[in-house]
C-alpha positions as CSV (number, residue, x, y, z in Angstrom):
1,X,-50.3,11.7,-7.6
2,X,-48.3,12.9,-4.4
3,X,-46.8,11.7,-1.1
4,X,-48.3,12.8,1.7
5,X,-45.3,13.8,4.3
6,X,-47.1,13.0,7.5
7,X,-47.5,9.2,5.9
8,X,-44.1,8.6,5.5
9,X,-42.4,10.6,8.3
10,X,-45.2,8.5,10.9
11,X,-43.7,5.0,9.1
12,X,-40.3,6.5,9.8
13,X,-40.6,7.3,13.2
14,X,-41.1,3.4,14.0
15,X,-39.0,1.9,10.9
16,X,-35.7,4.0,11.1
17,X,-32.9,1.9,10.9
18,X,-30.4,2.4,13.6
19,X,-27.3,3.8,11.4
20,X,-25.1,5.5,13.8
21,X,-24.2,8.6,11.4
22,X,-27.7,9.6,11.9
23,X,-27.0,10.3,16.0
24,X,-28.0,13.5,17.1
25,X,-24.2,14.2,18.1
26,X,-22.3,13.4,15.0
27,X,-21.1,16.2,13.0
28,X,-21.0,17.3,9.5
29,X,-17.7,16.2,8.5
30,X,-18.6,12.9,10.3
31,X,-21.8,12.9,7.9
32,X,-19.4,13.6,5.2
33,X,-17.9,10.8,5.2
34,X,-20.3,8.1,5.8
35,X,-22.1,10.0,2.1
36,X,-18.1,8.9,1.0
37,X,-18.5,5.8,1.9
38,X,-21.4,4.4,0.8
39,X,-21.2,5.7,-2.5
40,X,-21.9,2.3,-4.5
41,X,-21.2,0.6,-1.6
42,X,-24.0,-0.9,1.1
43,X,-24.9,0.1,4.4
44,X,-23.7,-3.2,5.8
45,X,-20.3,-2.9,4.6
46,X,-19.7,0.5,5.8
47,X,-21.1,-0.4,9.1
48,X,-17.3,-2.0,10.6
49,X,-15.7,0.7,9.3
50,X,-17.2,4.1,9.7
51,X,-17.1,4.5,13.8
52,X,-13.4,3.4,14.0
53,X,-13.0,6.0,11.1
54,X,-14.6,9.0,12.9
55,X,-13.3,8.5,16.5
56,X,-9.4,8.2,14.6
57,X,-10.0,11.0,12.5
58,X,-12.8,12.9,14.2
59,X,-12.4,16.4,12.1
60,X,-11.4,17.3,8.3
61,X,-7.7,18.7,9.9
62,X,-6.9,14.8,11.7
63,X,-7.9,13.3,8.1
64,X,-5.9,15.8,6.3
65,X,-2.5,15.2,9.1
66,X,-3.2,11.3,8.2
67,X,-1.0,10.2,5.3
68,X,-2.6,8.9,2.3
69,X,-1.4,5.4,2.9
70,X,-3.0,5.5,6.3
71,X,-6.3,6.4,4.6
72,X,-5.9,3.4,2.0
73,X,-5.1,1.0,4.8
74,X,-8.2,2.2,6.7
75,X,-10.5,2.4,3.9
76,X,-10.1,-1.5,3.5
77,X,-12.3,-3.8,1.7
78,X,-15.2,-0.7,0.9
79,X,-13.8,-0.6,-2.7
80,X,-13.5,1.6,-5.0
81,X,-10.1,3.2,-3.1
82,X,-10.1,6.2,-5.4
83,X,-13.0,7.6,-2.8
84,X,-10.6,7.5,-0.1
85,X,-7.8,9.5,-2.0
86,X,-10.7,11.8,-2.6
87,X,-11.8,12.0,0.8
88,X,-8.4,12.5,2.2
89,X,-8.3,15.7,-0.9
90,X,-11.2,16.8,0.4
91,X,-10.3,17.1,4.3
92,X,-7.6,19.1,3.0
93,X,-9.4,21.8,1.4
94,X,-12.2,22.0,3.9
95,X,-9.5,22.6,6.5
96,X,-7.3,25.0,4.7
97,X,-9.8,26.9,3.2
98,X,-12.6,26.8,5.3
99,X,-11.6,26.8,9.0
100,X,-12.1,23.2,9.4
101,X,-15.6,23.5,9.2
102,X,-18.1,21.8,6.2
103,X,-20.2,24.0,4.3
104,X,-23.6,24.2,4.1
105,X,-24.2,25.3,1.0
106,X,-24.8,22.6,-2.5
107,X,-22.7,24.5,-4.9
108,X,-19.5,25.3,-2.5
109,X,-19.9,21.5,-1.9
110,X,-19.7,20.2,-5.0
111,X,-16.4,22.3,-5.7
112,X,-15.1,19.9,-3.3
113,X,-13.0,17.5,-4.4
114,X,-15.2,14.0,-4.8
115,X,-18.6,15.6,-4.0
116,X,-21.0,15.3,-6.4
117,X,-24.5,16.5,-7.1
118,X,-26.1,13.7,-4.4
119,X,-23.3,13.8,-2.0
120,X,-23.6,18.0,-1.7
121,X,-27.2,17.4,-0.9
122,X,-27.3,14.7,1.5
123,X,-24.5,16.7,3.2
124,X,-26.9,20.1,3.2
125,X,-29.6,17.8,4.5
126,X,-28.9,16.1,6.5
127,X,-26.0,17.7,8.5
128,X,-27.6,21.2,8.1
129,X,-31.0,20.5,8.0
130,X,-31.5,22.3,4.2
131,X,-34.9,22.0,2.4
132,X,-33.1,20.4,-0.2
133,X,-33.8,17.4,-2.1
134,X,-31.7,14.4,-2.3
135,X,-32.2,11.7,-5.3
136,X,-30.2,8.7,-4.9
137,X,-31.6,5.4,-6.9
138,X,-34.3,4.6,-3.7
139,X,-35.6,7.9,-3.9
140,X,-35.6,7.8,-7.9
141,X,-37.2,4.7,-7.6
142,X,-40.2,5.7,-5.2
143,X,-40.8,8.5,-7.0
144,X,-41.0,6.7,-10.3
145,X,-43.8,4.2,-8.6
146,X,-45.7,6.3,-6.5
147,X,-45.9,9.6,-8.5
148,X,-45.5,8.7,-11.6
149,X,-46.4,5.2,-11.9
150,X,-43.7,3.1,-13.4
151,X,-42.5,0.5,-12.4
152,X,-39.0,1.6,-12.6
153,X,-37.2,5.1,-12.3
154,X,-35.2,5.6,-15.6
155,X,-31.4,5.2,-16.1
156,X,-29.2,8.2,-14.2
157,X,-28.8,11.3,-16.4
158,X,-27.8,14.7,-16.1
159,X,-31.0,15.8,-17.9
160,X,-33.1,13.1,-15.8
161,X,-31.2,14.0,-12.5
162,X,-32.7,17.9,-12.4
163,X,-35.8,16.5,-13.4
164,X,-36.2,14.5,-10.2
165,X,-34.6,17.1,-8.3
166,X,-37.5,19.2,-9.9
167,X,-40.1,16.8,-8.5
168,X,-39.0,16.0,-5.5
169,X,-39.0,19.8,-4.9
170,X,-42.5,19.7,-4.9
171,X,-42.6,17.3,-2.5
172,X,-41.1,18.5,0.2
173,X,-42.3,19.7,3.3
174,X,-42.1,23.6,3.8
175,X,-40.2,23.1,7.2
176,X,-38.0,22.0,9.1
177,X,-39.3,18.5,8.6
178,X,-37.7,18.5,5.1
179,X,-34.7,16.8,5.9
180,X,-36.6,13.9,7.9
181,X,-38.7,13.6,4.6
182,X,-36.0,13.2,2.4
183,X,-34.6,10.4,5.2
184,X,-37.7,8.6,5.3
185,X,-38.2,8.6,1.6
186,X,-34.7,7.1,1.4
187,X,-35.3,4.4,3.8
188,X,-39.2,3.4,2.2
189,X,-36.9,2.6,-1.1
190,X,-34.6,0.2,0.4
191,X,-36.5,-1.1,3.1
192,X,-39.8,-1.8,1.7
193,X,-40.4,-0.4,-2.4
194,X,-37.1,-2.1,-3.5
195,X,-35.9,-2.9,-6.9
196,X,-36.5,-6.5,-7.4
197,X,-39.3,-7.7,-4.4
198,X,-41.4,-4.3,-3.4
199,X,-43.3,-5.2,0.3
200,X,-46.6,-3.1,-0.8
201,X,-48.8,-4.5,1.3
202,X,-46.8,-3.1,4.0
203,X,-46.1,0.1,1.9
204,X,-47.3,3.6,4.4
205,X,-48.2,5.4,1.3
206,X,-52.1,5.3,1.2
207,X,-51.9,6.8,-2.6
208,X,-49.3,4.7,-5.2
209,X,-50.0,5.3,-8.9
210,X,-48.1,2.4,-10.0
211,X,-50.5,0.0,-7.4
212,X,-53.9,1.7,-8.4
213,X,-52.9,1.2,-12.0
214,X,-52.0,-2.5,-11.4
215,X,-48.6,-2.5,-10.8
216,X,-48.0,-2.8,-14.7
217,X,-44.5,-4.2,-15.5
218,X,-41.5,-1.8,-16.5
219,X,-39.9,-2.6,-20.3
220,X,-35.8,-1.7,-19.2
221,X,-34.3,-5.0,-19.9
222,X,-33.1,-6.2,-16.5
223,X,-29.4,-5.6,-16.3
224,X,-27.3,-8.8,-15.4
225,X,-25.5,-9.1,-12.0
226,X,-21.9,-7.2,-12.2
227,X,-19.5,-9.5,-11.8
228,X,-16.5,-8.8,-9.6
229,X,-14.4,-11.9,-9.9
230,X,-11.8,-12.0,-12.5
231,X,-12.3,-8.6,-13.3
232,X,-9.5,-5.6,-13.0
233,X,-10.9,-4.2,-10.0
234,X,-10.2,-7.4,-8.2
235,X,-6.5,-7.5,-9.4
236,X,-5.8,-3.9,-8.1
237,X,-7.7,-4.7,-5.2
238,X,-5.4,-7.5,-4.6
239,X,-2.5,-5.4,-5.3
240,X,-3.6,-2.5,-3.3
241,X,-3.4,-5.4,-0.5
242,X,0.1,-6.6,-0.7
243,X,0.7,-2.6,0.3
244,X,-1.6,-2.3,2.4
245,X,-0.6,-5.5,4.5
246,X,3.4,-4.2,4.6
247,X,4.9,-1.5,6.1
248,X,7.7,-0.6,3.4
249,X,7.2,-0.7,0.2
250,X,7.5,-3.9,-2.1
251,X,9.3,-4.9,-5.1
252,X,7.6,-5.9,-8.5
253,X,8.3,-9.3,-7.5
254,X,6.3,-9.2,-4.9
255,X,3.4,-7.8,-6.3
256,X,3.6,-10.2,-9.3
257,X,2.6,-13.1,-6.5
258,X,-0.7,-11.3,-5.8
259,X,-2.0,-12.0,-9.5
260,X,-0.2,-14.5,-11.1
261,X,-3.1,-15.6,-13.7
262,X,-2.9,-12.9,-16.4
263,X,0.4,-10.7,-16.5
264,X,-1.4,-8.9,-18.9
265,X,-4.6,-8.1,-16.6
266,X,-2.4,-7.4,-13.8
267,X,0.1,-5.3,-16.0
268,X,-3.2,-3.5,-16.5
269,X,-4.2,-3.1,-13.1
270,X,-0.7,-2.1,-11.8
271,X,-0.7,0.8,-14.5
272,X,-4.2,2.2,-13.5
273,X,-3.2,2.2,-9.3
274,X,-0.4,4.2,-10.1
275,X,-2.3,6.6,-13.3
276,X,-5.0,7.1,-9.9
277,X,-1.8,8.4,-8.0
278,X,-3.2,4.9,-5.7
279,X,0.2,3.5,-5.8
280,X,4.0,5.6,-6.5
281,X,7.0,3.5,-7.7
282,X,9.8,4.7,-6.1
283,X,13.6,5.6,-7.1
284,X,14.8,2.0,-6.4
285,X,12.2,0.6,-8.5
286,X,9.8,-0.4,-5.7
287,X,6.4,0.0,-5.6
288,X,4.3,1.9,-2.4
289,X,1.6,3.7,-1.6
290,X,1.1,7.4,-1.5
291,X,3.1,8.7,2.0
292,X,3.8,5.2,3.1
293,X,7.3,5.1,5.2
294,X,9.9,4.2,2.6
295,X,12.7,3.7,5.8
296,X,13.4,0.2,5.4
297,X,17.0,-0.6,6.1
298,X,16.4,-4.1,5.2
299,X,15.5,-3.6,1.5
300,X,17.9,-4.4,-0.9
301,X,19.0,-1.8,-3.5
């Protein structure tokens, strides 16, 4: 069982989403970091944030003159902050060692510092227009149904990652279309064959081996809902705010406020910002994030 290209890049034509980091204009970098971005994260959260990102800090050399605490503060409620620190690493090495330009090819990108397998792919694709092809979970999970006929694409492994790179491979188109393949086949998996409600009868693939066998259910035991509330990523998310909303660093004291429920959690929390180099303590015992202005005359020593 295949997928016909001409199928799915004729649905795309009329079903593209409107995402504005697929412009004709924007540039590598720009592409860059909207991959950054929404890494675990979804579209609609990265959609208020991106464009003021890009027109601030249009090339890798304005990221890289931005302090990291400007980056944090920017990066605001995306989660996962570490990718910003990354980001802001990467922007430095693209413009110190390669002329403030991206490159183009998968294995000098993922030498980069946060790029991954995926990430150096979409990149290639998508901002260079390489034959390459890009799994993320949609594409995994299309290929799983269509080709192969499961109902569900197995979990993420190194082993299992190459494999679907292998198949996908096959897939492709032999031009210049490949990159508008590997869109399209993106956009069927989270617009229309999603995880939980699949919209087949709207589906442009006129050959499905999943379907013509009967859509026969998948045996991975559904995973629960990951809970955010309570958890240590929401204490160092609200200790990353108390920085983030003050312009000089802040004593213990005042990050204590932010979590008051568990010491221990947030003892927990405090200790992994600054192990991620996300938050410094400073020689007066104060805590602050990485570059922030530590110039206040008012604090008390």
């Amino acid at each position: 069982m295949s997928i016909d290209p001409h199928d799915l890049i004729s649905w795309f034509a009329s079903a593209e989403r409107d995402l504005p980091w697929r412009a004709p204009d924007v540039t590598p970098w720009q592409i860059l970091v909207s991959e950054f971005m929404l890494q675990q994260t979804p579209v609609s959260r990265v959609l208020p944030i991106w464009p003021d990102w890009v027109t601030r800090w249009p090339t890798p050399s304005a990221t890289a003159a931005a302090t990291a605490a400007d980056v944090l503060r920017a990066w605001g409620k995306l989660g996962y902050p570490r990718r910003a620190k990354r980001l802001h690493e990467c922007a430095a090495v693209i413009s110190r060692d390669f002329a403030d330009v991206v490159p183009d090819d998968v294995d000098v990108l993922q030498q980069l510092p946060g790029i991954g397998s995926y990430t150096a792919r979409a990149v290639a694709a998508f901002a260079y227009r390489k034959p390459v092809p890009v799994v993320d979970t949609n594409v995994r999970r299309v290929v799983a149904r269509a080709v192969h006929g499961r109902a569900e694409a197995a979990a993420p492994s190194t082993k299992r990652d190459h494999a679907d790179v292998g198949a996908l491979l096959a897939l492709l188109p032999k031009s210049d279309r490949a990159a508008r393949f590997s869109a399209a086949l993106m956009e069927l998996g989270a617009l229309v064959c999603t995880a939980r409600a699949p919209s087949c009868a709207v589906c442009p693939l006129r050959s499905c081996a999943w379907r013509e066998s009967g859509f026969p259910p998948g045996d991975a035991p559904k995973r629960p809902a990951q809970r955010y509330a309570g958890t240590d990523r929401q204490a160092r998310g609200r200790l990353l705010d108390v920085l983030r909303n003050n312009e000089f660093p802040v004593s213990r004291a005042e990050l204590d406020v932010a979590w008051p429920v568990d010491t221990v959690q947030r003892d927990r929390a405090l200790a992994s910002l600054l192990a991620d180099g996300l938050v410094e303590q400073i020689t007066d015992g104060r805590f602050a994030l990485p570059g922030q202005d530590r110039n206040d005359s008012t604090a008390s020593r």
